[in-house]
N, C-alpha and C positions, 0 to 999 in steps of 0.2 A: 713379760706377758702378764696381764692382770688374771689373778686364780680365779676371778671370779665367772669370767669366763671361760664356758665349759669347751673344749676340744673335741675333734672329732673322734670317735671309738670305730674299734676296727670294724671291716667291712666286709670281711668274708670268715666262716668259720673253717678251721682246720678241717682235714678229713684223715680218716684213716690209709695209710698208704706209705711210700717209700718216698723219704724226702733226704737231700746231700746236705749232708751237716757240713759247717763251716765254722771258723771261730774270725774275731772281732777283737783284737785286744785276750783276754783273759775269756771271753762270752763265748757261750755257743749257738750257733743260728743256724736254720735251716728252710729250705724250700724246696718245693716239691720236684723230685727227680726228673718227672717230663717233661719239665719247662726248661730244663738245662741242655743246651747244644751242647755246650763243650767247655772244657776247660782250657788254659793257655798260660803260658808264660808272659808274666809282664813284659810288655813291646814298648817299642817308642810310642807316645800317645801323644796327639797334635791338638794344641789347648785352641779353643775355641771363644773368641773374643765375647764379652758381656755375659756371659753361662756362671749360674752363683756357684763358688768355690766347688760344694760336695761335685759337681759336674767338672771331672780332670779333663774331656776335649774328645774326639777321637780316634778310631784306629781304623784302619784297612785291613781288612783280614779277607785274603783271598778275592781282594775286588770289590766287596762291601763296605759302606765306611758304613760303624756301629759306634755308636756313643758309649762311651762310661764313664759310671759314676762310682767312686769313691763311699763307699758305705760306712767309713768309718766317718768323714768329715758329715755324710747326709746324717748319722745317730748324735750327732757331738759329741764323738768320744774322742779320745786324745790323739793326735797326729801323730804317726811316728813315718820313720822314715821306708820306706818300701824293702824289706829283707829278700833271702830269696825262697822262702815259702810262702812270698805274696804273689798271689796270681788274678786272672781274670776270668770269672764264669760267665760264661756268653750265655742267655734265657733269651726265648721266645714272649714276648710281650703281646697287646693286645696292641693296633695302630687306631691313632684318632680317625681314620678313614675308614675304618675298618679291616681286617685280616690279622696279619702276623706280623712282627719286627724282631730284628735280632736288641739287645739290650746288655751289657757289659759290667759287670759289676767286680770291684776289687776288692778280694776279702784277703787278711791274714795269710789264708791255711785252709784247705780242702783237708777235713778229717776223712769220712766216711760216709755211703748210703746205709741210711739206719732205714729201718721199717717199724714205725710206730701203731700200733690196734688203738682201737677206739678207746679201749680204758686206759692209754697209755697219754692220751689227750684231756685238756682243760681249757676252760677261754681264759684268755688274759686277765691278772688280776685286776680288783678296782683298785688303782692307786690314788683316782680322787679326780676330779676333775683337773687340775694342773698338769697331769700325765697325760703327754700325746700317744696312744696306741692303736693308732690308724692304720701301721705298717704293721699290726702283730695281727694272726688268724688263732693263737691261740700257743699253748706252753705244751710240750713234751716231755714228760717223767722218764727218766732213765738211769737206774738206780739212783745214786743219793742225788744225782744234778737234774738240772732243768733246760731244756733244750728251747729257745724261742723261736717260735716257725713263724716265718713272714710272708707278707700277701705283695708278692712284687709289684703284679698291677697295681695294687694302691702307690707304689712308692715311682713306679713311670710315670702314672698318671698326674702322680704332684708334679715330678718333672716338665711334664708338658701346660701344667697350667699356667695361668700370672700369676707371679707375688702380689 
C-alpha cells in the first residue's frame, strides 16, 4: 500500500461504559458488552465459497445461520491454530437493510467485562498515516497495559462492502 496515501481513521469514539475484553495473540481488545449475545464454543463452521480468507464461513446456531469472521486473519496478525480457549462471540450488528443482525467473531480467549470511566479512555494514537485505525474507537488504560476497544460496526461494515 503506498504511505502516501492517507487511510481511513476511526469512526466512532469510545464511550465510557462496560466493554468484554478479549485477547488476540499476546493483545488485548475489547467491545462493548451490549453488542455481545453470547459467547460459544468453537462449532463446525461451513466455509462459504469466494469470501476473503479473514471470513471462516458460517454457522447454525439454533436455526440462524450467522457469519464469522476470524479476527485474527481480518488484523494480520499471525494464524495459529484454533486452541481450546478459542471461542466465538456472537454481536448484534447494524443490517444494510436496516435493524439488527447476529455477527460471529473468533477471538483467542474471553478474559473479562471490565468497566472503563471516561478518564480511563484515549483515541487512538497517530501512528501516521500508513496505519489503518478504522476498526479502533479508541485505547483503555488499565494499570501498566492498554486495552484496544474496537468499533464492530466499522469492521461488518467492511465486510459487506467491495474490495
Amino acid at each position: 500500500m503506498d504511505a502516501h496515501i492517507p487511510l481511513p481513521a476511526a469512526t466512532a469514539a469510545a464511550l465510557p461504559g462496560k466493554y468484554l475484553a478479549f485477547t488476540l495473540g499476546r493483545e488485548s481488545y475489547a467491545v462493548p458488552v451490549l453488542a455481545v449475545r453470547e459467547i460459544i464454543r468453537l462449532c463446525p463452521i461451513t466455509p462459504v465459497a469466494s469470501m476473503p480468507a479473514h471470513v471462516r464461513g458460517v454457522i447454525n446456531l439454533r436455526g440462524r445461520v450467522i457469519p464469522v469472521v476470524d479476527l485474527r486473519i481480518r488484523f494480520g496478525l499471525t494464524d495459529v491454530v484454533d486452541h481450546d480457549r478459542a471461542c466465538i462471540v456472537v454481536m448484534q450488528v447494524g443490517a444494510a437493510v436496516g435493524g439488527s443482525r447476529p455477527y460471529g467473531v473468533i477471538v483467542d480467549g474471553v478474559d473479562e467485562v471490565a468497566a472503563y470511566a471516561a478518564d480511563d479512555l484515549v483515541p487512538p494514537p497517530d501512528f501516521g498515516t500508513a496505519i489503518d485505525t478504522r476498526f479502533m474507537t479508541g485505547m483503555a488504560r488499565r494499570g501498566a497495559g492498554v486495552t484496544t476497544l474496537l468499533d464492530l460496526e466499522a469492521i461488518a461494515r467492511a465486510d459487506r462492502e467491495p474490495a
